[in-house]
Backbone as XML, in Angstrom:
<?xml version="1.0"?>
<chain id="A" units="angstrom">
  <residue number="1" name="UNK">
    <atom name="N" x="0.850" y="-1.187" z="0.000"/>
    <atom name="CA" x="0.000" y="0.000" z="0.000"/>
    <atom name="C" x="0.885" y="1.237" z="0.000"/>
  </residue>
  <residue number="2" name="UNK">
    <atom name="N" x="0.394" y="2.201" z="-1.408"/>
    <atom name="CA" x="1.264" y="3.152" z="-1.248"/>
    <atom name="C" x="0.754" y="4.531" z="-0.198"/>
  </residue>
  <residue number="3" name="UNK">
    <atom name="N" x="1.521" y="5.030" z="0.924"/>
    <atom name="CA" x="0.986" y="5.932" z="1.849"/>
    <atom name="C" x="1.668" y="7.273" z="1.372"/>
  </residue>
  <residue number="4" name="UNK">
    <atom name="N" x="1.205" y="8.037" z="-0.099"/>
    <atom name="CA" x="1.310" y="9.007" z="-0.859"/>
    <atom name="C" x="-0.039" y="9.868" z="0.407"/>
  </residue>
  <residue number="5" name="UNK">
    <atom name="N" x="0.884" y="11.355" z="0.656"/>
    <atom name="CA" x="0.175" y="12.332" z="1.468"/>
    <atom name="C" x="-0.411" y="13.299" z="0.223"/>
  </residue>
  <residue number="6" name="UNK">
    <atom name="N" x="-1.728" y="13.265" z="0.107"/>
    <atom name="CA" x="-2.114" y="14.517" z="-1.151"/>
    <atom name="C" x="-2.702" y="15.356" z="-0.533"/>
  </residue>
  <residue number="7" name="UNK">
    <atom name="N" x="-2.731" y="16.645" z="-0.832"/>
    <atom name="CA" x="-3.159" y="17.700" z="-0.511"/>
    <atom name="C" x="-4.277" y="18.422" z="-0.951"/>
  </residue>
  <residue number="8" name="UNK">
    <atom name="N" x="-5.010" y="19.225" z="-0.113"/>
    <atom name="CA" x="-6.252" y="19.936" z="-1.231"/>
    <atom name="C" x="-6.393" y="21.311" z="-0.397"/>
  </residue>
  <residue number="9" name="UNK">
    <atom name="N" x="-7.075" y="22.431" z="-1.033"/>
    <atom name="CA" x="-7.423" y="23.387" z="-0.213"/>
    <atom name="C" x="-9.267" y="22.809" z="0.280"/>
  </residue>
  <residue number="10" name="UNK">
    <atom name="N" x="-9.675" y="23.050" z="1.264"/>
    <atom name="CA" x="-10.931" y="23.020" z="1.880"/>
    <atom name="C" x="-11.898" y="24.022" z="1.060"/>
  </residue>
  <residue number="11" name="UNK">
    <atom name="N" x="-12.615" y="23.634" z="0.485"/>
    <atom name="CA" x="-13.990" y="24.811" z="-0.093"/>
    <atom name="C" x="-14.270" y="26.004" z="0.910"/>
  </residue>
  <residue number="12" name="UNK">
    <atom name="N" x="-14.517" y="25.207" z="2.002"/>
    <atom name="CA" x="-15.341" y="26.524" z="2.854"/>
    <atom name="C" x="-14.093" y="27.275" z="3.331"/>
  </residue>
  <residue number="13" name="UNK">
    <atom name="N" x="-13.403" y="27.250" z="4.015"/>
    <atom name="CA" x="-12.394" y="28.029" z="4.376"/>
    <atom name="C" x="-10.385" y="27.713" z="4.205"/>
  </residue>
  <residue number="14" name="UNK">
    <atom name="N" x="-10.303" y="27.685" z="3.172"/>
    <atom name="CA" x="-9.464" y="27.294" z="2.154"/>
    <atom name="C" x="-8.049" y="26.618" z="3.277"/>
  </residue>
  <residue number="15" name="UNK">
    <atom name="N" x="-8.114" y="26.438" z="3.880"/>
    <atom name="CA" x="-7.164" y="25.421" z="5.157"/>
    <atom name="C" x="-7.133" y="24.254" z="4.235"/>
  </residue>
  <residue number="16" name="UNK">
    <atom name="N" x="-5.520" y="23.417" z="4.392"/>
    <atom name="CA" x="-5.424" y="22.609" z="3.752"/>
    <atom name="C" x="-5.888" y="21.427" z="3.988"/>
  </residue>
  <residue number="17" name="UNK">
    <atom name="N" x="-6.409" y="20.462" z="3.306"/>
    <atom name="CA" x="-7.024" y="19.195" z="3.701"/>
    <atom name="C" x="-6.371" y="18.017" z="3.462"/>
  </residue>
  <residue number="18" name="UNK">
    <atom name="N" x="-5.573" y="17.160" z="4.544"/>
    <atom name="CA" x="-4.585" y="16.293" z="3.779"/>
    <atom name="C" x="-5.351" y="14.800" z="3.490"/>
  </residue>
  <residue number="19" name="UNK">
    <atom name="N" x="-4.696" y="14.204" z="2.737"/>
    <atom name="CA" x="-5.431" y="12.792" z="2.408"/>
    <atom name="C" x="-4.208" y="11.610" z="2.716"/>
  </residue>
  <residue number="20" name="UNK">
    <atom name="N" x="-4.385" y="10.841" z="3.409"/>
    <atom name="CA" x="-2.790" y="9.917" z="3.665"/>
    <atom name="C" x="-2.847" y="8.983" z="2.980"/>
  </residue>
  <residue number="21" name="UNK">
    <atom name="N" x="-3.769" y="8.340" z="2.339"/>
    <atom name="CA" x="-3.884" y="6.741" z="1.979"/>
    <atom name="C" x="-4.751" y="7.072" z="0.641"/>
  </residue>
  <residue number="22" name="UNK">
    <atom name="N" x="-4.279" y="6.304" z="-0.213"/>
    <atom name="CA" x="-4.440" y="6.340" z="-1.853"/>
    <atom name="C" x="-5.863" y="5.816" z="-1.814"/>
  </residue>
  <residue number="23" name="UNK">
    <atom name="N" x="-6.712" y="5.064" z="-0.855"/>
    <atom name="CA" x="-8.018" y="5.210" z="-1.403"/>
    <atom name="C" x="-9.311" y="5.999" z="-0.137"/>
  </residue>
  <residue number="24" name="UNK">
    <atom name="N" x="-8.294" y="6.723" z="0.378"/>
    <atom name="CA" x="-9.114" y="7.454" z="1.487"/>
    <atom name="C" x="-10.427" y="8.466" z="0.166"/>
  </residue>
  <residue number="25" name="UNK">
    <atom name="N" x="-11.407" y="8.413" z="0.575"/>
    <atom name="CA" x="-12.459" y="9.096" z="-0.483"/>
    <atom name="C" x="-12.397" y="10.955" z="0.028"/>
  </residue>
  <residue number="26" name="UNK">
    <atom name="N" x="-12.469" y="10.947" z="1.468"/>
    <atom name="CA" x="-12.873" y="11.866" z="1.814"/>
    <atom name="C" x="-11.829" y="11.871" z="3.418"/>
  </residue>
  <residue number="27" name="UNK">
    <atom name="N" x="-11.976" y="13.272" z="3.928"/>
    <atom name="CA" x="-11.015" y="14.067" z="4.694"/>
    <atom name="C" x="-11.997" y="15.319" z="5.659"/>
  </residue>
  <residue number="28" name="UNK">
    <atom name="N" x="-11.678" y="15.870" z="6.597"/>
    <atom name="CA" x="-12.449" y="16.216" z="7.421"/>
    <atom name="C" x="-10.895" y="18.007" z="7.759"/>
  </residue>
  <residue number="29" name="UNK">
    <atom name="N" x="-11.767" y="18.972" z="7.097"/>
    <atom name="CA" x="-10.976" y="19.768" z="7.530"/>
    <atom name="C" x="-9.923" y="20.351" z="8.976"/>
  </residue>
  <residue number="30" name="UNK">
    <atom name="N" x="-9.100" y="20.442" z="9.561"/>
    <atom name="CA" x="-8.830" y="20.874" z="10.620"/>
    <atom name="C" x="-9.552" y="21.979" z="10.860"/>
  </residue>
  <residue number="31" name="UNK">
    <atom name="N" x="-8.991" y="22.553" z="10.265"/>
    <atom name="CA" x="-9.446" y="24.352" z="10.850"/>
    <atom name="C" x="-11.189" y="24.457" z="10.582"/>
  </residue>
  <residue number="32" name="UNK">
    <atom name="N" x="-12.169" y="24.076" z="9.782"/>
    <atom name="CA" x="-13.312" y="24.051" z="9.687"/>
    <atom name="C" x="-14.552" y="23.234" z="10.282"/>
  </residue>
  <residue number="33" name="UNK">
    <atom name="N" x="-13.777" y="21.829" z="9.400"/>
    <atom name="CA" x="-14.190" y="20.744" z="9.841"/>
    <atom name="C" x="-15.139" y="20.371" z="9.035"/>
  </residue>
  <residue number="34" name="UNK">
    <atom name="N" x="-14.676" y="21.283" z="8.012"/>
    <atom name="CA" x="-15.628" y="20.410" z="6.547"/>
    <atom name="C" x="-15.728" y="19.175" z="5.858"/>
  </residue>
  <residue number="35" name="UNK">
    <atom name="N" x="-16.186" y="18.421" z="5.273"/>
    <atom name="CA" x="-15.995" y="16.887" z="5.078"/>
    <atom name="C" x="-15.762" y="17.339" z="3.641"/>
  </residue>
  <residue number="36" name="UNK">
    <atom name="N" x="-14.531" y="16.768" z="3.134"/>
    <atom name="CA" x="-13.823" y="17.195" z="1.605"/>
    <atom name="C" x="-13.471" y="15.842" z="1.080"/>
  </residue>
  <residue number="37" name="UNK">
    <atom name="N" x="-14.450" y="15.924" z="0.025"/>
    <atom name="CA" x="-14.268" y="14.890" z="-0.977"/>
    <atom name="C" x="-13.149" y="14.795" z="-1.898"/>
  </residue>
  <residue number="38" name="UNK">
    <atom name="N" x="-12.006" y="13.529" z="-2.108"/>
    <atom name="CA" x="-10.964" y="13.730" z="-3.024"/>
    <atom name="C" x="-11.329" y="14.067" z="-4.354"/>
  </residue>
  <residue number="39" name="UNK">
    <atom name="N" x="-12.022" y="13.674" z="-4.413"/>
    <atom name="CA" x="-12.917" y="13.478" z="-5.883"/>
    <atom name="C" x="-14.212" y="14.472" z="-6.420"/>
  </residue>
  <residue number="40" name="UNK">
    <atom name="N" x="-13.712" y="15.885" z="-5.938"/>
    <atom name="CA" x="-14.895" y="16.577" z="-5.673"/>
    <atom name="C" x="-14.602" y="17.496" z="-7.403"/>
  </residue>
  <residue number="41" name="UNK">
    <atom name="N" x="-15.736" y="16.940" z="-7.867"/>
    <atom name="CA" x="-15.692" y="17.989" z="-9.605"/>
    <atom name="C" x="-16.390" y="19.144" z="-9.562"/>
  </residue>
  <residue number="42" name="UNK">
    <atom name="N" x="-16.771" y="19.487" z="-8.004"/>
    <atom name="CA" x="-17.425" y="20.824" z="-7.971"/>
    <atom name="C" x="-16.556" y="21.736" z="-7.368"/>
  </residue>
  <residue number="43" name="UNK">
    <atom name="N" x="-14.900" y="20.866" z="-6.596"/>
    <atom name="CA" x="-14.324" y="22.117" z="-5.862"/>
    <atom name="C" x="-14.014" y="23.211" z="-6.664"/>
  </residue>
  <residue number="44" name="UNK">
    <atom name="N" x="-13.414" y="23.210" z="-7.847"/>
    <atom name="CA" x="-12.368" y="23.913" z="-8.658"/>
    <atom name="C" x="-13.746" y="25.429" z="-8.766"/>
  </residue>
  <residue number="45" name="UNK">
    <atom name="N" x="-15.442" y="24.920" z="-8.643"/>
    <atom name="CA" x="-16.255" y="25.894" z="-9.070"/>
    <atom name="C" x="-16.589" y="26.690" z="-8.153"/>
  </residue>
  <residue number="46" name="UNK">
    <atom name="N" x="-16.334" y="25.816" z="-6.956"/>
    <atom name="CA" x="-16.872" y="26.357" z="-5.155"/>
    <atom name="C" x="-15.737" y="27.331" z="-4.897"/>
  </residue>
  <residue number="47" name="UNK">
    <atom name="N" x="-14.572" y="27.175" z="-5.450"/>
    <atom name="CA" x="-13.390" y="27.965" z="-4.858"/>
    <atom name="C" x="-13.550" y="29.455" z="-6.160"/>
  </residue>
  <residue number="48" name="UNK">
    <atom name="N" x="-13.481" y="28.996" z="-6.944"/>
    <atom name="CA" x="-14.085" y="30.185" z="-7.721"/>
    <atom name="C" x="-15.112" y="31.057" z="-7.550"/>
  </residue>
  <residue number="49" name="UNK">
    <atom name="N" x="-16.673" y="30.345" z="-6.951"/>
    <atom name="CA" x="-17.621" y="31.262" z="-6.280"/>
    <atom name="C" x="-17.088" y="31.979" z="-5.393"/>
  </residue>
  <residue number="50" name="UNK">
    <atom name="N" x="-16.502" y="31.354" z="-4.068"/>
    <atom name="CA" x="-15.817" y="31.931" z="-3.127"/>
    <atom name="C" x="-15.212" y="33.565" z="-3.667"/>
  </residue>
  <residue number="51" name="UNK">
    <atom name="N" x="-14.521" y="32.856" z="-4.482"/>
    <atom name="CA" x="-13.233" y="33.929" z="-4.755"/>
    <atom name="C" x="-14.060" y="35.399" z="-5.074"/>
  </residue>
  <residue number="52" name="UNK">
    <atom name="N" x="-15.194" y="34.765" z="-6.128"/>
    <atom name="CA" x="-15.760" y="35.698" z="-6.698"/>
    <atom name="C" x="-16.408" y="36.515" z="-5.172"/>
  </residue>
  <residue number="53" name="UNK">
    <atom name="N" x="-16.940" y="35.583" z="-4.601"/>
    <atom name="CA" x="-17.960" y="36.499" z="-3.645"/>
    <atom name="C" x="-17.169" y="37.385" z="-2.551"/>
  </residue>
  <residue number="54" name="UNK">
    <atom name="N" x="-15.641" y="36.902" z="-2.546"/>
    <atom name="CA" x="-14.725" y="37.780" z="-1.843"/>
    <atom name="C" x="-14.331" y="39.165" z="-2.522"/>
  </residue>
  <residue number="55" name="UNK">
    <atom name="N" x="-14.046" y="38.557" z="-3.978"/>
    <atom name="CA" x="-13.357" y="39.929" z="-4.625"/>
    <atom name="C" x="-15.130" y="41.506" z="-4.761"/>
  </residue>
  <residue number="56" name="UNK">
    <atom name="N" x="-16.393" y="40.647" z="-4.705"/>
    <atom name="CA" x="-17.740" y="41.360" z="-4.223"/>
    <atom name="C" x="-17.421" y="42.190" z="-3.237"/>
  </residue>
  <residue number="57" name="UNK">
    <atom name="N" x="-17.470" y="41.812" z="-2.605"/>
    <atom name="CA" x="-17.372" y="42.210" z="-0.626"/>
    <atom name="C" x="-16.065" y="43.379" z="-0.613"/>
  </residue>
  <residue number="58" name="UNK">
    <atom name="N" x="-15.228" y="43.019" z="-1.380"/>
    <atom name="CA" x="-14.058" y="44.005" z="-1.443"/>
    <atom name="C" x="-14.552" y="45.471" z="-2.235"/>
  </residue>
  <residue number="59" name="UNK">
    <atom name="N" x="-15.264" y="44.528" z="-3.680"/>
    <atom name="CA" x="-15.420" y="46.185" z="-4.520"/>
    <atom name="C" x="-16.417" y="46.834" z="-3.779"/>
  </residue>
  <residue number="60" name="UNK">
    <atom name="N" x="-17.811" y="46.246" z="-3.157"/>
    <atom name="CA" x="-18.418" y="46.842" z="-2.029"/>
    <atom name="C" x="-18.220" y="48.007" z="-1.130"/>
  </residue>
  <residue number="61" name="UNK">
    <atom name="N" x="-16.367" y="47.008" z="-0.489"/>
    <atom name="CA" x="-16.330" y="47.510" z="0.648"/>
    <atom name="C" x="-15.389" y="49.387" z="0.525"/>
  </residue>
  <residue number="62" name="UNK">
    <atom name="N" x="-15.009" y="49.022" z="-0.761"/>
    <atom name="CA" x="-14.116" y="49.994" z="-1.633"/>
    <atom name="C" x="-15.270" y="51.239" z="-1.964"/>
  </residue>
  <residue number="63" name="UNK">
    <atom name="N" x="-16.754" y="50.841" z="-2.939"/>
    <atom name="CA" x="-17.007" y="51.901" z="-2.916"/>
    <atom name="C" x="-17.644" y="52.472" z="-1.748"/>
  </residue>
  <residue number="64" name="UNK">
    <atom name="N" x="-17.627" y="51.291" z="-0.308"/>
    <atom name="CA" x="-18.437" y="52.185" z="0.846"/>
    <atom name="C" x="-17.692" y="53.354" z="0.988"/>
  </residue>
  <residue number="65" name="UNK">
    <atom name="N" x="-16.287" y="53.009" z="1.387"/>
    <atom name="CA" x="-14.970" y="54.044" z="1.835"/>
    <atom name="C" x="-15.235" y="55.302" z="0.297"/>
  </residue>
  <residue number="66" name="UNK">
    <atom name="N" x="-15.661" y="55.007" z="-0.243"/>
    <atom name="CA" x="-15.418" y="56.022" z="-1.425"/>
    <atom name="C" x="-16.442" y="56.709" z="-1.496"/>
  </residue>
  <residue number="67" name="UNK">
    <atom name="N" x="-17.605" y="56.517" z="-0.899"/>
    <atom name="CA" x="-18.748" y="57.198" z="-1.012"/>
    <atom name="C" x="-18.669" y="57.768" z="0.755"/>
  </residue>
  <residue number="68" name="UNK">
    <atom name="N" x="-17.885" y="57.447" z="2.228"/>
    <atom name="CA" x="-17.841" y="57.845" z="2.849"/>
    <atom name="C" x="-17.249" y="59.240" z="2.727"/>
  </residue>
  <residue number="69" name="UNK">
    <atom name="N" x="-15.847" y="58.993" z="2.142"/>
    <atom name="CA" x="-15.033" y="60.134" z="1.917"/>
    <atom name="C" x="-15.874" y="61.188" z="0.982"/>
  </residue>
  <residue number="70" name="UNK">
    <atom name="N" x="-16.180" y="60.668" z="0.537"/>
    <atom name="CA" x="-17.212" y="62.282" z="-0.426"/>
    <atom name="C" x="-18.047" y="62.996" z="0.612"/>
  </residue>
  <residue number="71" name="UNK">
    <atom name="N" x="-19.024" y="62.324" z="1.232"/>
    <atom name="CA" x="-19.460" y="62.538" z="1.826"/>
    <atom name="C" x="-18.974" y="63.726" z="3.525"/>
  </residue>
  <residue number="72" name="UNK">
    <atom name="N" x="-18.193" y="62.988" z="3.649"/>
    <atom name="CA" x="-16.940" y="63.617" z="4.692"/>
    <atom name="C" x="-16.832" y="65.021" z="4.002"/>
  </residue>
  <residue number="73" name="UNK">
    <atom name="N" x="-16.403" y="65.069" z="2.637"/>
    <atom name="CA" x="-15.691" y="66.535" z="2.107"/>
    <atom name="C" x="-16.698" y="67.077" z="1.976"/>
  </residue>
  <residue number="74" name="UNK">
    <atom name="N" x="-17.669" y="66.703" z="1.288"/>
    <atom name="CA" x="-18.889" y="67.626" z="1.257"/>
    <atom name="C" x="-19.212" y="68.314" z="2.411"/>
  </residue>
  <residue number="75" name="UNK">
    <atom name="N" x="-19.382" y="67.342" z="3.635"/>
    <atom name="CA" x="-20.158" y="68.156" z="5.112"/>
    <atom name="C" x="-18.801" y="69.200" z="5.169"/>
  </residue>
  <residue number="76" name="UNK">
    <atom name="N" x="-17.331" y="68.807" z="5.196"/>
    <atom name="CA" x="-16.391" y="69.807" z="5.222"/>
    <atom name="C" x="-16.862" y="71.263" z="4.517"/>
  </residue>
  <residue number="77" name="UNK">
    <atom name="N" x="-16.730" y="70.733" z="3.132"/>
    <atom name="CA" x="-17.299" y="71.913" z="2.415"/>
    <atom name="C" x="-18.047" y="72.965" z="3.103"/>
  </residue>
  <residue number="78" name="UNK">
    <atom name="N" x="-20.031" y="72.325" z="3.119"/>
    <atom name="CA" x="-20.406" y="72.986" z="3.580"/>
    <atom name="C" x="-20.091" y="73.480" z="5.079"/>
  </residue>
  <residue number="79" name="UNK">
    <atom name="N" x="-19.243" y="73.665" z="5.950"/>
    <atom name="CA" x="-19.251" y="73.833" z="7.494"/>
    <atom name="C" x="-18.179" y="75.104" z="7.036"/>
  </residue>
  <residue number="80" name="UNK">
    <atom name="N" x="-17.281" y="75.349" z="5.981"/>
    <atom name="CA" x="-16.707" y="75.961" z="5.380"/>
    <atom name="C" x="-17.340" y="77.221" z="4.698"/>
  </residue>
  <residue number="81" name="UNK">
    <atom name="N" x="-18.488" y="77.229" z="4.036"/>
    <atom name="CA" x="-18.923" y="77.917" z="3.612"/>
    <atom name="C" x="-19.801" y="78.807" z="4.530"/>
  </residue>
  <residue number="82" name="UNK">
    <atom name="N" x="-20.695" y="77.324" z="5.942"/>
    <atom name="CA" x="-21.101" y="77.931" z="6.377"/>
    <atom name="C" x="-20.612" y="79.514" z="7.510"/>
  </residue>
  <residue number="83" name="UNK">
    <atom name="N" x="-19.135" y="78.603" z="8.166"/>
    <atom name="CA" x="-18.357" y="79.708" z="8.658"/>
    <atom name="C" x="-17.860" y="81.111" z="7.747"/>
  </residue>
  <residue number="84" name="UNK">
    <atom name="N" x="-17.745" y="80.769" z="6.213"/>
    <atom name="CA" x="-17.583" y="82.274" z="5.544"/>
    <atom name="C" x="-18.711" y="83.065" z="5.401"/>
  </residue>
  <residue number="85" name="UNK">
    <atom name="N" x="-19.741" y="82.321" z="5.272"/>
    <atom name="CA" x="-21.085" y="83.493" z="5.940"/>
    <atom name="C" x="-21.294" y="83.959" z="7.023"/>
  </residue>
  <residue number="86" name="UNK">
    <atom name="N" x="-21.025" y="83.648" z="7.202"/>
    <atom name="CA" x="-21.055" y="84.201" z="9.389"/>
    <atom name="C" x="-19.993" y="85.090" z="9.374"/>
  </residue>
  <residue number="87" name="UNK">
    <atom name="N" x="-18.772" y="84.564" z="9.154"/>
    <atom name="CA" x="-18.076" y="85.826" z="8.660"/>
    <atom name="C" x="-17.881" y="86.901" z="8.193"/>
  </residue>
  <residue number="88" name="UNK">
    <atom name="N" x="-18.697" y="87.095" z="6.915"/>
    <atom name="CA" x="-18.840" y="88.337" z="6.134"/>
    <atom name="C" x="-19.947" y="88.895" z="7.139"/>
  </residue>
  <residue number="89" name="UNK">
    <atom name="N" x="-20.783" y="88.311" z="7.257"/>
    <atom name="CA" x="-21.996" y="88.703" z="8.399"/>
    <atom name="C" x="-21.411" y="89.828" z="9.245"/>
  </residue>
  <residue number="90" name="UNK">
    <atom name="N" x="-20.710" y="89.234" z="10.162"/>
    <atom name="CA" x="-19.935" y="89.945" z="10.946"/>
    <atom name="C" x="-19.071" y="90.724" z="10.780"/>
  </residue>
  <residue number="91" name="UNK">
    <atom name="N" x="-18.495" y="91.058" z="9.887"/>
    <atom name="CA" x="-17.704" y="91.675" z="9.077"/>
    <atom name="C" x="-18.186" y="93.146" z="8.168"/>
  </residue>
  <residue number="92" name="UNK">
    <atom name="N" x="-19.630" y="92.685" z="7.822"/>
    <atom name="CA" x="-20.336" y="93.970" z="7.675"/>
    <atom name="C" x="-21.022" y="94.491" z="8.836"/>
  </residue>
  <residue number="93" name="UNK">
    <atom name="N" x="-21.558" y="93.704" z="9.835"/>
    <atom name="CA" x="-21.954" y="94.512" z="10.902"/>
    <atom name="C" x="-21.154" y="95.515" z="11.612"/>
  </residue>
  <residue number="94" name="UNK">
    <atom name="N" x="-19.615" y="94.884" z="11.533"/>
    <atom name="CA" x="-18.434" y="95.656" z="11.948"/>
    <atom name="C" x="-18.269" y="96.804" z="11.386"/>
  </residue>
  <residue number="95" name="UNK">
    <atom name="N" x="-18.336" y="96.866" z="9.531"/>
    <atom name="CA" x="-18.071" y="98.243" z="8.954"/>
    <atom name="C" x="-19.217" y="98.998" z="9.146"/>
  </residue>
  <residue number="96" name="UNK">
    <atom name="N" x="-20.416" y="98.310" z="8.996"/>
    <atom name="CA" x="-22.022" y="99.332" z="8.498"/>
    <atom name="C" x="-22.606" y="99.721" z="9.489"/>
  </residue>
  <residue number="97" name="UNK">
    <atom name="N" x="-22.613" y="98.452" z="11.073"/>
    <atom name="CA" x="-22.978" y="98.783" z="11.943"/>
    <atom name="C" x="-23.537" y="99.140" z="12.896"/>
  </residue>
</chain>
């Protein structure tokens, strides 16, 4: 019996999944504890969803920060403008009086 160690990444949380014995079918993640099939013709698509639904969550999380920061400059803006009115305000009360 050949005791060849093969390797796989885990679907659900990509921790490696080892296999020790050439007709072991299936493997039980450490870190998850997912049950990972050697023979799985859906991982290559599950790790791709994944990926996809990570690189989601990122462009998401990218335009939150990008629509925060506008937002941020804008209230700047206006708190800016609002202090140069108050200013001139005061500024003519000073000359006119």
């Amino acid at each position: 019996m050949n005791n060849t160690i093969q390797e796989m990444k885990c679907p659900s949380c990509g921790g490696q999944v080892y296999f020790d014995t050439e007709g072991q079918e299936y493997a039980f993640c450490s870190h998850c504890g997912t049950q990972v099939f050697k023979e799985d013709t859906h991982f290559d698509k599950r790790v791709e969803l994944e990926k996809h639904k990570l690189d989601t969550n990122k462009e998401i999380a990218i335009e939150q920060v990008k629509q925060d920061t506008v937002k941020k400059n804008t209230e700047n803006v206006l708190w800016i403008v609002f202090a140069a009115i108050v200013a001139i305000i005061f500024i003519a009360f000073a000359v006119f009086g």
